[in-house]
VEXKE-178892 format. One line per 2 residues: for each residue x, y, z of C-alpha. Coordinates in nm, 4 decimals, always signed. Each point is the difference from the previous one (the first is absolute). Last residue first. Layout:
REM residues N
X:Y:Z  ...
END
This chain:
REM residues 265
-0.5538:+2.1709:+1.2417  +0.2226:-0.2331:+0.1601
-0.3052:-0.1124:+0.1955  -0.1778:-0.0874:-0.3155
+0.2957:-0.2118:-0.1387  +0.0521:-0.1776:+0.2951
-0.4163:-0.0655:+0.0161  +0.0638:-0.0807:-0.3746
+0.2486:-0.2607:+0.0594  -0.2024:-0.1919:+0.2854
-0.2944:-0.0159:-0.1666  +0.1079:-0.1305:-0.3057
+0.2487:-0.2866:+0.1451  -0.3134:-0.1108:+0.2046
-0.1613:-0.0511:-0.3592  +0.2753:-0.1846:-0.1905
+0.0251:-0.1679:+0.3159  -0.3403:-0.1308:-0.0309
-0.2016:+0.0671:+0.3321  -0.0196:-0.0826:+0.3322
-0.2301:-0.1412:+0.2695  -0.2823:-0.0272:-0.1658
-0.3214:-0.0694:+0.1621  -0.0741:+0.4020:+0.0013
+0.1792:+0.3055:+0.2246  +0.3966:-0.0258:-0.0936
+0.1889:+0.2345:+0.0887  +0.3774:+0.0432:-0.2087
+0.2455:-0.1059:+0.2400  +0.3327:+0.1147:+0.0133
+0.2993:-0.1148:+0.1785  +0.3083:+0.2396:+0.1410
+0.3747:+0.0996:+0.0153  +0.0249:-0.3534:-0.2008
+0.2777:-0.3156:+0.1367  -0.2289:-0.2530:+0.1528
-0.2682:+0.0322:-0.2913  +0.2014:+0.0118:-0.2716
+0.2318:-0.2964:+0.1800  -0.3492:-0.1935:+0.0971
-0.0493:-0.0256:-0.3574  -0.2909:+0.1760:-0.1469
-0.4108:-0.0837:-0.0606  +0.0029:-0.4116:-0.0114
-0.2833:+0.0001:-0.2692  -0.0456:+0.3319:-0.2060
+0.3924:+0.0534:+0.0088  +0.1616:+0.2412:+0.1777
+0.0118:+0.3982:-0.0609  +0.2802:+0.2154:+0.1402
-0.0765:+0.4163:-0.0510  +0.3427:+0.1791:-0.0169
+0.0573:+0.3251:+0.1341  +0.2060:+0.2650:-0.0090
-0.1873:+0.3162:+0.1952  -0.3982:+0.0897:-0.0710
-0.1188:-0.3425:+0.1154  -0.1132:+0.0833:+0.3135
-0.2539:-0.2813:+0.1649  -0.3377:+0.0506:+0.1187
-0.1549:-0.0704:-0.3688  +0.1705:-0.3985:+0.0161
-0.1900:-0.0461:+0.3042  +0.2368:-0.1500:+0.1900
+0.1545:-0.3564:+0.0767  +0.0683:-0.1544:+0.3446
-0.3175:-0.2035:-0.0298  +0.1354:-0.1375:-0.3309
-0.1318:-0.0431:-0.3811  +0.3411:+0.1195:-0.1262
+0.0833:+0.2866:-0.2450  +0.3703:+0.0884:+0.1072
+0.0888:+0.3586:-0.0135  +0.4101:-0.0111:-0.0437
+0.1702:+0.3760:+0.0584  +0.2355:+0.0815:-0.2211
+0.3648:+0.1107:+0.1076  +0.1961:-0.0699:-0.2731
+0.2012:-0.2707:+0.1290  -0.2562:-0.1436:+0.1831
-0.2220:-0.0609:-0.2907  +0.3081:-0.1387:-0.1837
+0.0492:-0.2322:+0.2771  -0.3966:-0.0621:-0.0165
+0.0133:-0.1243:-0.3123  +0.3110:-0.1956:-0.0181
-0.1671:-0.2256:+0.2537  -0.3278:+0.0088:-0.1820
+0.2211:-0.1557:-0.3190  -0.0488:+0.2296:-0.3348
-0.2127:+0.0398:-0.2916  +0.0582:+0.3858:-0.0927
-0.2726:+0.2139:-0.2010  +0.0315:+0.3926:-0.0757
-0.3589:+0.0788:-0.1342  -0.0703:+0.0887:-0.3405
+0.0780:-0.3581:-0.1614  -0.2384:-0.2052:+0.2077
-0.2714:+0.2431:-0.1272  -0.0501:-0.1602:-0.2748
-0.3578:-0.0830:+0.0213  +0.0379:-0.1246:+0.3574
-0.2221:-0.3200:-0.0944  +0.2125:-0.0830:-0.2845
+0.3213:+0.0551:+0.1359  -0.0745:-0.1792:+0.2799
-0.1699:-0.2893:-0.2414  +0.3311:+0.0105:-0.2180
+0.2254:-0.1040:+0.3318  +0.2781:+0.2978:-0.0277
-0.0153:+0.0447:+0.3973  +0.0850:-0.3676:+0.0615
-0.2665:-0.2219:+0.1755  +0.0835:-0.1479:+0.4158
+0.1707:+0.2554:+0.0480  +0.2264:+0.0730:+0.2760
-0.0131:+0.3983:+0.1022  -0.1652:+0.1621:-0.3160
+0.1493:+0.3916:+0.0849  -0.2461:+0.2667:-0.2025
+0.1968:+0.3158:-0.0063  -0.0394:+0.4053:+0.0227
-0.4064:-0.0104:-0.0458  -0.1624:+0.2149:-0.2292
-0.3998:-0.0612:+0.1315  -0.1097:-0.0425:-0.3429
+0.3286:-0.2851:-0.0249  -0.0124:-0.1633:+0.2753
-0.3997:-0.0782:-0.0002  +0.0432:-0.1389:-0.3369
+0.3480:-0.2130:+0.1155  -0.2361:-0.1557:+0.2623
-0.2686:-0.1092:-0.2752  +0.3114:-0.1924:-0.1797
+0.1137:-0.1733:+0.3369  -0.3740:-0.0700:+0.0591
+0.0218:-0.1959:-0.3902  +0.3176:-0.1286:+0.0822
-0.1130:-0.1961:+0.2942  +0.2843:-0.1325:+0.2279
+0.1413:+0.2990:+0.1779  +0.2058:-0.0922:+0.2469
+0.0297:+0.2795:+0.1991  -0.1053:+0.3617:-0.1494
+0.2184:+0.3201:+0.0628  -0.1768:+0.3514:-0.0866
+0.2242:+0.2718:+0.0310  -0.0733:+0.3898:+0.0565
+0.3082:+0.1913:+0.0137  +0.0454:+0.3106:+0.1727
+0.3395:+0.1325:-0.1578  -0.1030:-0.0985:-0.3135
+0.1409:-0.3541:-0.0877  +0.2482:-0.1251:-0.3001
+0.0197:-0.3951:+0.0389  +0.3421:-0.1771:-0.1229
+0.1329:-0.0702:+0.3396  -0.3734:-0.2359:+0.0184
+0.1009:-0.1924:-0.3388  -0.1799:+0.0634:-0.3235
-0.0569:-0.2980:-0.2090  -0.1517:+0.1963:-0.3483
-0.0880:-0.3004:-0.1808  +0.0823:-0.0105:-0.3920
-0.2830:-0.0452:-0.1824  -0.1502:-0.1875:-0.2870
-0.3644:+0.2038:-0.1396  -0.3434:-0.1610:-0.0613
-0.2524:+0.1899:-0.2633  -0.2976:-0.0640:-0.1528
-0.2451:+0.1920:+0.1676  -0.1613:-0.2947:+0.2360
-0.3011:+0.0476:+0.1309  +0.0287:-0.2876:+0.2659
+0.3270:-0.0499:+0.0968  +0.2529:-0.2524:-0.0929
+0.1091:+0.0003:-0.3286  +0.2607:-0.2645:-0.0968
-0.2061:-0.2923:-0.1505  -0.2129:+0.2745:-0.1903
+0.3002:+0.1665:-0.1275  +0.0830:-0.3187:-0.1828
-0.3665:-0.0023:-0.1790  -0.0261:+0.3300:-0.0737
+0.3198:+0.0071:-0.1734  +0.3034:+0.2283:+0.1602
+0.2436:+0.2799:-0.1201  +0.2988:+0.0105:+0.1527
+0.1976:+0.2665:+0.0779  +0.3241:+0.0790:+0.1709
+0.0312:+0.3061:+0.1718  +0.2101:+0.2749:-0.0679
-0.2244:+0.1982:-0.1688  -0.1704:+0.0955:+0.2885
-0.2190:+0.3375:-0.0794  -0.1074:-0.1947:-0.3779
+0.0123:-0.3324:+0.1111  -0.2784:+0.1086:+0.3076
-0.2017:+0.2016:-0.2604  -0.0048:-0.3393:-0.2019
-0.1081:-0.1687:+0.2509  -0.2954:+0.2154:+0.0887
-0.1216:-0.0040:-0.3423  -0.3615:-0.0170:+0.1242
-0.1063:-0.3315:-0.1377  +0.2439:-0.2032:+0.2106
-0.1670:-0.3091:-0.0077  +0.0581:-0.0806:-0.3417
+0.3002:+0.2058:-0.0096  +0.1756:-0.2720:+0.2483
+0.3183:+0.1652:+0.1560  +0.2339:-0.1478:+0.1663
+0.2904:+0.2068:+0.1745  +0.3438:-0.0787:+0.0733
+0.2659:+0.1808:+0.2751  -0.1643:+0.2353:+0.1956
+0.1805:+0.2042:+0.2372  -0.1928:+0.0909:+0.2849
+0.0634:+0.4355:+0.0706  -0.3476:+0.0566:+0.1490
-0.1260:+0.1640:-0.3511  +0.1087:-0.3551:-0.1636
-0.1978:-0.2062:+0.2741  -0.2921:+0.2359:-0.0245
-0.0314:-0.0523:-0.3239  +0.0233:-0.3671:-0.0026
-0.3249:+0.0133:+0.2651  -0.1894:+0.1815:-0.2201
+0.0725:-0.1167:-0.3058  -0.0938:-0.3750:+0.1465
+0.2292:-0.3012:+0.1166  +0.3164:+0.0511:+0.1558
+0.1773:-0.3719:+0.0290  +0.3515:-0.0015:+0.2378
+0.3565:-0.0671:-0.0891  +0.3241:-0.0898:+0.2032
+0.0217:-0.3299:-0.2118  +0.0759:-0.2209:+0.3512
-0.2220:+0.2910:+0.2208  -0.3351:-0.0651:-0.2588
+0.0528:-0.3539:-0.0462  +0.0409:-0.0494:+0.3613
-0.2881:+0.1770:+0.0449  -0.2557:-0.2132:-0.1878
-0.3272:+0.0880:-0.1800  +0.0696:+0.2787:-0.2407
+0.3531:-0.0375:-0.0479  -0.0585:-0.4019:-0.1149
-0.3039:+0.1467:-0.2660  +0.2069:+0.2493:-0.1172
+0.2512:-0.2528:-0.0799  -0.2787:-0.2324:-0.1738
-0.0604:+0.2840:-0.2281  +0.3536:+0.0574:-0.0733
+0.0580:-0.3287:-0.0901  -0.3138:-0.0325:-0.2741
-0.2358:-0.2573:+0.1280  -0.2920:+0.2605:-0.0076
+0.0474:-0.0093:-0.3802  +0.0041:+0.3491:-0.1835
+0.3224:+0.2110:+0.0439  +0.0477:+0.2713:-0.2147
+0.3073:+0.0048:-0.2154  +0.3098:+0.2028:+0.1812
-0.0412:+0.3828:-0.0346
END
């Protein structure tokens, strides 16, 4: 194991630092920052390669790292002092460990779907803490795919990761134009439900979801693109009865997956 690195200025620390906050960084060195046992274990049980691992045992009370080395052996290590971990941990209730990735860039040719698929597609997504609440809903409701149609953050942003607790890695995930969205859609014969705040829309409850579908979410400002809107079977409208007059997309994403789910039994 190389000697344990102690100053924050150390080279690998400032790396982790560029991958964390830029995206160029992060598709130029094809590498992404897992931080947490939880979330690096589900990135190893979902098939991510992970290519270093740092370790501070004065964080990481519980051994956890060690376990990790011990089932992974291929990593490589480092072992990290307080204060140089400090500059690269980002979460609160931290357990000492932050893993180096390898992205998984699935393309949409490359998705495996039941024969009644249930997609969620989401337009120019710019928060990665809703994307990371999204990827939450799609994985306890076992959805086929997530599509991220134009983004406006990258799917391996640390706060999405963060905020969906991992569970980035368990769902299939492709970034990918809208126009090459709905050609694939097309293709395979899925029917596009587009989540608009229109008089033409219905009550997302009164429409059947049980065949291949994919539910099309906007962003929380401008709602969809008038070509999800123009070209969808139908638009959905979740009621709303107080001052508001829609809710987070995180949310609205919720609602509509699990009223799929429930009518699919």
């Amino acid at each position: 194991m190389p000697d344990p690195i102690q100053s924050p200025s150390n080279p690998r620390i400032k790396n982790i630092l560029k991958l964390q906050s830029g995206s160029r960084d992060r598709r130029e060195q094809n590498l992404f920052v897992i931080e947490g046992y939880r979330e690096i274990s589900r990135a190893i049980s979902s098939g991510i390669e992970i290519k270093e691992i740092y370790i501070c045992p004065e964080v990481d009370r519980q051994g956890k790292g060690e376990y990790l080395i011990r089932q992974h052996p291929e990593m490589l290590v480092f072992d990290v002092g307080i204060h140089a971990f400090e500059r690269i941990a980002y979460r609160e209730g931290s357990d000492g460990l932050i893993a180096l990735a390898i992205p998984r860039n699935l393309t949409l040719n490359e998705l495996k779907l039941n024969p009644d698929p249930l997609i969620l597609i989401l337009e120019s997504v710019e928060k990665p803490g809703n994307l990371g609440a999204i990827m939450r809903t799609a994985d306890a409701a076992q959805l086929d795919a997530v599509i991220v149609c134009d983004p406006l953050t990258d799917i391996y942003n640390p706060n999405a990761i963060r905020s969906g607790v991992g569970c980035i890695f368990t769902r299939q995930v492709v970034s990918c134009t809208t126009s090459d969205a709905l050609t694939w859609l097309r293709k395979h014969k899925i029917r596009i439900f587009a989540a608009a705040l229109t008089d033409s829309a219905s009550i997302y409850h009164k429409i059947d979801f049980r065949g291949p579908s994919a539910i099309v979410m906007g962003t929380e400002a401008t709602g969809l693109s008038s070509e999800w809107l123009n070209k969808s079977d139908a638009q959905i409208i979740i009621p709303m009865q107080g001052i508001a007059d829609s809710l987070n997309v995180s949310t609205s994403a919720a609602v509509l997956v699990f009223e799929a789910v429930r009518q699919r039994g």
